[in-house]
N, C-alpha and C positions, 0 to 999 in steps of 0.2 A: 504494500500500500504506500500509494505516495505521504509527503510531508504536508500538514495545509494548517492554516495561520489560524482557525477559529474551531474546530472538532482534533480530536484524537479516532483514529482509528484501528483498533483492536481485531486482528484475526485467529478465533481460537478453533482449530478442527472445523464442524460442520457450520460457525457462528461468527459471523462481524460486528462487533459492537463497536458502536458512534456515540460519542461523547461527546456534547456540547460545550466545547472549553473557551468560553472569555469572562474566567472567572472576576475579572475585574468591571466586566458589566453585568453581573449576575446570568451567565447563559443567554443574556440578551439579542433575539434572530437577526442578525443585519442581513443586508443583500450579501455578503461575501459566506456569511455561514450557511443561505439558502441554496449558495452557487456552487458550495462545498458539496451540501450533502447530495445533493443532485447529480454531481459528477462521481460521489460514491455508489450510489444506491443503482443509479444508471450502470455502471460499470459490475454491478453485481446481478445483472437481468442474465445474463450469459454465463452463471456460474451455478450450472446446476448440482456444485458441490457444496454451495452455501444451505443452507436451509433452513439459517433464522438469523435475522437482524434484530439488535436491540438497541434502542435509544436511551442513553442518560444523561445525566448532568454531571459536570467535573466540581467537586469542592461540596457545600451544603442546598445548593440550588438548580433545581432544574432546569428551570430557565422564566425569566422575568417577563417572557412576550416577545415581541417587538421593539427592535430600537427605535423607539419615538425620539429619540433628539437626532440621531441619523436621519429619519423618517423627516420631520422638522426641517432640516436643514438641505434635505433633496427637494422637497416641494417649493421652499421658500427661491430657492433659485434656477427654479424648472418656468421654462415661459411658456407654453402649450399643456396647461392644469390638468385640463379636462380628458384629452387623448391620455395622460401619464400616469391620472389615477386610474383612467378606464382600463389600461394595460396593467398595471401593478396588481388590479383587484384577481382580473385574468390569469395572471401570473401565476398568484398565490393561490387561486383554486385550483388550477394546473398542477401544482406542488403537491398540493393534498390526494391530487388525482394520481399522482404519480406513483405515492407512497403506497395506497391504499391499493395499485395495480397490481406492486410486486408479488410474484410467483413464491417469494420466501413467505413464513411466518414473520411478521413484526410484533415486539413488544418494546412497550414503552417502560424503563424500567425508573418511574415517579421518585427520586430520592429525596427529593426537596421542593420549595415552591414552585409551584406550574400556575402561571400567570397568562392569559389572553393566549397571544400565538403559540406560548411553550404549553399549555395545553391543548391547543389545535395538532402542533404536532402529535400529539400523544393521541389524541381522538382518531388520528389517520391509522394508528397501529391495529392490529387485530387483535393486542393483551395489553392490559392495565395493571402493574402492579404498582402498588403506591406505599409509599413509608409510613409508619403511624405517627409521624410529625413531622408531612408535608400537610400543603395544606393545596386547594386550587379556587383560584379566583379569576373572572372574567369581566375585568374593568370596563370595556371598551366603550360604556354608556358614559361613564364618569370623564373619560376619557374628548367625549363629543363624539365617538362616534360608533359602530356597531360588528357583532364577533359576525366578519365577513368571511372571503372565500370558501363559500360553500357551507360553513363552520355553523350556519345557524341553523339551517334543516336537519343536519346530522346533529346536534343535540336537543332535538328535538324527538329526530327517531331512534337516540339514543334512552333518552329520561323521561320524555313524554311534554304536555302543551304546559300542565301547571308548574313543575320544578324548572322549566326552561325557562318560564317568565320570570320566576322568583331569583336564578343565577344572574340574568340577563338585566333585567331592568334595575334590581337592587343592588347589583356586582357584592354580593356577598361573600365570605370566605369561607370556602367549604372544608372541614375536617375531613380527614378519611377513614374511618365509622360511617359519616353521615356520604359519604363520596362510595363508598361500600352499597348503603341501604339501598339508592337511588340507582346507581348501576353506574357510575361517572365513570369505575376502574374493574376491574376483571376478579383482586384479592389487596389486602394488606397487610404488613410483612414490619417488623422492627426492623428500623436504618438497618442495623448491623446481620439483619438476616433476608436482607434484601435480594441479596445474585442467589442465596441457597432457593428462594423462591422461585424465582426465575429459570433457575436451573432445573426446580422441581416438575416446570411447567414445561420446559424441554424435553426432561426427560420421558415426560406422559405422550407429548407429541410421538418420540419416536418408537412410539408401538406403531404405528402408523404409515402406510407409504408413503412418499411424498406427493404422489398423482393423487392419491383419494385427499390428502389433504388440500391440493391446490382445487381438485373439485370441488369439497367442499367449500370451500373459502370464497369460489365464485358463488356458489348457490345462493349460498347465506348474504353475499351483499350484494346481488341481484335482488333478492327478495327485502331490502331495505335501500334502494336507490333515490338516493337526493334527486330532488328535486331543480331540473336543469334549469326552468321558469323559474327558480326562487334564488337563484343561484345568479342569473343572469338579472333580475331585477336588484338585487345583494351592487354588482357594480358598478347600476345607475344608479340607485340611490346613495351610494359613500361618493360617487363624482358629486351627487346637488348639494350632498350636508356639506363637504368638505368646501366647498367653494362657497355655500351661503355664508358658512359661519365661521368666527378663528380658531377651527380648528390646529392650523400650528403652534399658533401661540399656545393653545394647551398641549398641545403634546409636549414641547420645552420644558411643561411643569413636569411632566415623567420621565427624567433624565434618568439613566441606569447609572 
């Protein structure tokens, strides 16, 4: 595996694990970590020796979301608004699209706070395993604006219409107990018995072929497909907010 400036990439026998490392902005997603993971996860489509991806965070945090002061300071000196957010929105659904393609198993292995995008990430995985003191929080109301790329159908056909308003509109911080009850994560696991779960969850996999798995795995998210209409309106509406209102200026307040 190559060398890359914002993830760690770990190859162990049938397993690549991706590490979201900028610890110094809390795991916060910039465009370079998106461009990362994408040239990883891409380059592992063609490896039918791989057979599970897992996502974590380096150091006490999962990851913060979104670099909003990144985010900030690309819009503020982007002169064509409207075409940049409408591509950016497309992007990141595309991203989600991407993850959620892969022929591998994905688990997201939750070790610390998962905030907005860094629990989107985790939402594209097929496993949720979460630490019993992470927590997950979806600002993006407080923030001006709303959990786009595709992100809002899917937890929705994740948790259902009433827990998705109550995440969504109150940006509340969810424990994992209550992240458990609701379905937000797959198990949870003490910090320190985190990868034995994980591992636990590998190990059950591989009673299993890899073909009946990857059948399964299409069945199953065929029979819960977002919504393209809701997805596609998701892009037009973060171009109107973002340009009616100052949005950048708040996002600045969320500096990582």
């Amino acid at each position: 595996m190559n060398n890359y400036e914002t993830i760690i990439v770990e190859e162990s026998k049938s397993t690549v694990k991706i590490i979201l490392n900028r610890i110094d902005k809390a795991n916060a997603i910039n465009n370079k970590m998106s461009t990362e993971i994408v040239e990883v996860i891409t380059s592992l489509k063609d490896r039918p020796d791989i057979r599970y991806i897992v996502f974590t965070g380096n150091g006490s945090t999962f990851s913060a979301g979104a670099d909003m002061h990144e985010a900030a300071e690309v819009l503020e000196n982007t002169e064509n608004l409207n075409s940049f957010i409408h591509k950016d929105q497309l992007d990141r659904r595309n991203f989600m699209q991407l993850i959620e393609s892969m022929e591998q198993i994905t688990i997201a292995s939750i070790n610390g706070a998962a905030y907005g995008a860094g629990f989107a990430l985790a939402m594209a995985c097929d496993f949720r395993v979460m630490a019993t003191s992470a927590i997950i929080c979806l600002p993006e109301s407080e923030r001006g604006m709303f959990f786009s790329a595709g992100c809002t159908p899917r937890l929705v056909s994740m948790i259902g219409y009433t827990k998705s308003m109550e995440l969504l509109l109150l940006s509340q911080k969810v424990d994992a107990d209550e992240s458990l009850r609701i379905g937000l994560v797959t198990s949870i696991a003490e910090e320190n018995q985190l990868n034995q779960q994980v591992e636990k969850i590998i190990k059950q996999l591989e009673k299993s072929t890899p073909e009946a798995l990857k059948t399964q795995k299409r069945l199953i998210q065929s029979s819960v497909c977002v919504n393209n209409q809701a997805t596609s309106l998701e892009a037009n509406s973060l171009e109107l907010l973002m340009l009616k209102n100052n949005v950048t200026g708040q996002m600045k307040q969320f500096k990582k």
